[in-house]
C-alpha positions in Angstrom: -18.0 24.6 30.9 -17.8 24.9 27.0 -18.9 28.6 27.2 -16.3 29.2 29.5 -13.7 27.3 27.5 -14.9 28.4 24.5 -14.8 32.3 25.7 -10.9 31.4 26.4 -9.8 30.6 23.2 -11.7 33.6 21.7 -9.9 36.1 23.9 -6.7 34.3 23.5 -7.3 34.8 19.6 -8.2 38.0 19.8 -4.9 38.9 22.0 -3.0 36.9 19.6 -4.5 38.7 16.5 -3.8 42.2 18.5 -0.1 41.4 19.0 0.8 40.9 15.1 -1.5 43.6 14.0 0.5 46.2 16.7 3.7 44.4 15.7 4.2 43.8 19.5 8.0 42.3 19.4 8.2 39.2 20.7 10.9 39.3 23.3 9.9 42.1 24.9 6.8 40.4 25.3 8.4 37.3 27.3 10.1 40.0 29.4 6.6 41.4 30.3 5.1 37.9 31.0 7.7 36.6 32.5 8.4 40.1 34.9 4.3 39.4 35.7 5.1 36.1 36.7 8.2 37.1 39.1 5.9 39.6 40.7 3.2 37.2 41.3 5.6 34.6 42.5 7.2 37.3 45.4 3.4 38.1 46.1 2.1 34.4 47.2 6.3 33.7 48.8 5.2 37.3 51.1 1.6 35.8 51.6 2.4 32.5 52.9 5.5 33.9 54.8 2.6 36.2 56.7 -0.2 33.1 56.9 2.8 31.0 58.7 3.5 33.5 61.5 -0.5 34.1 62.4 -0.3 30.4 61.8 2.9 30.1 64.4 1.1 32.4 66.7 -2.2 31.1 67.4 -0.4 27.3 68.2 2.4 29.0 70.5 -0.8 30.8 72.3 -2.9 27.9 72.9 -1.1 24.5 72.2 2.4 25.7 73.9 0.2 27.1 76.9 2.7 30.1 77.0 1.9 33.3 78.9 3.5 36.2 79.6 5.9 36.5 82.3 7.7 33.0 81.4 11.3 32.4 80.9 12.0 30.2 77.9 15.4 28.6 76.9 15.2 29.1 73.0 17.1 25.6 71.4 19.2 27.3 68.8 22.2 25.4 68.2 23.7 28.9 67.0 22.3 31.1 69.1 20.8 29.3 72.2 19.2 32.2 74.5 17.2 32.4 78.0 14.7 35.3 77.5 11.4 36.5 78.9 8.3 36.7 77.0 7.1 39.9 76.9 4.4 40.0 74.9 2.4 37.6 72.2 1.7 39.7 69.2 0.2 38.2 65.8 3.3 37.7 64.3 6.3 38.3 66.5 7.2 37.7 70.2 8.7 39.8 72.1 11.3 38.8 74.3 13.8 40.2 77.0 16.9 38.7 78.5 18.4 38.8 82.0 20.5 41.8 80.9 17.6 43.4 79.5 18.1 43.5 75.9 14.7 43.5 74.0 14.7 40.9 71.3 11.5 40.6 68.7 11.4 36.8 67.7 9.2 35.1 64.5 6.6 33.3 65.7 7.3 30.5 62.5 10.8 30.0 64.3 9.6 29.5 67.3 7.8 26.0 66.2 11.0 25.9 63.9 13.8 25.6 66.5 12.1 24.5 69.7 11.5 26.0 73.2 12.1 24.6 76.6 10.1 26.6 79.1 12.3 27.4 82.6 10.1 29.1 84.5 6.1 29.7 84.2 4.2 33.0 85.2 2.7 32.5 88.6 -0.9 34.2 88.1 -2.4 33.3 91.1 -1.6 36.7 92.9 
């Protein structure tokens, strides 16, 4: 643990000594840092955005008990809709209604808004 704090403060001092000696200005280096930063903040928002809908989709497979072929009332208070699953991918549903329009649907709103099921599948032959 000392070593590895101890190995910090030396690269920090080095860094530090580096910057005055290429008379780095200062402001364009909190532009760079904080640019870094930004980036790094977008990249773990996209990862957890992706981890929620594989998340989303294994529950909706096995705790929701939904198969393909059932009708599902989707509870949206602004856009209520009576689809058919289509198919359970990874990250999306996809879903067709009576009229036959072919909807993709986030897994993540599915927990989020709330399904009623209508109809199930019979698989029985």
């Amino acid at each position: 643990m000392i070593k590895k704090t101890l190995n910090g403060l030396i690269i920090f001092v080095v860094i530090t000594i580096l910057i005055g000696i290429w008379g780095v200005d200062t402001k364009n280096l909190l532009v760079a840092t904080s640019s870094v930063f930004a980036v790094i903040g977008v990249a773990f928002f996209a990862q957890w955005s992706i981890l929620s809908n594989i998340t989303a989709g294994i529950v909706v497979y096995f705790s929701l008990n939904l198969k393909i072929g059932d009708k599902i009332k989707i509870l949206d208070k602004d856009f209520p809709m009576e689809v058919t699953i289509i198919d359970i991918k990874t990250f999306y549903l996809h879903l067709e209604t009576d009229e036959g329009e072919k909807i993709i649907y986030p897994n993540s709103l599915i927990l989020q808004k709330g399904i009623a099921v209508c109809k199930k599948e019979n698989n029985n032959g």
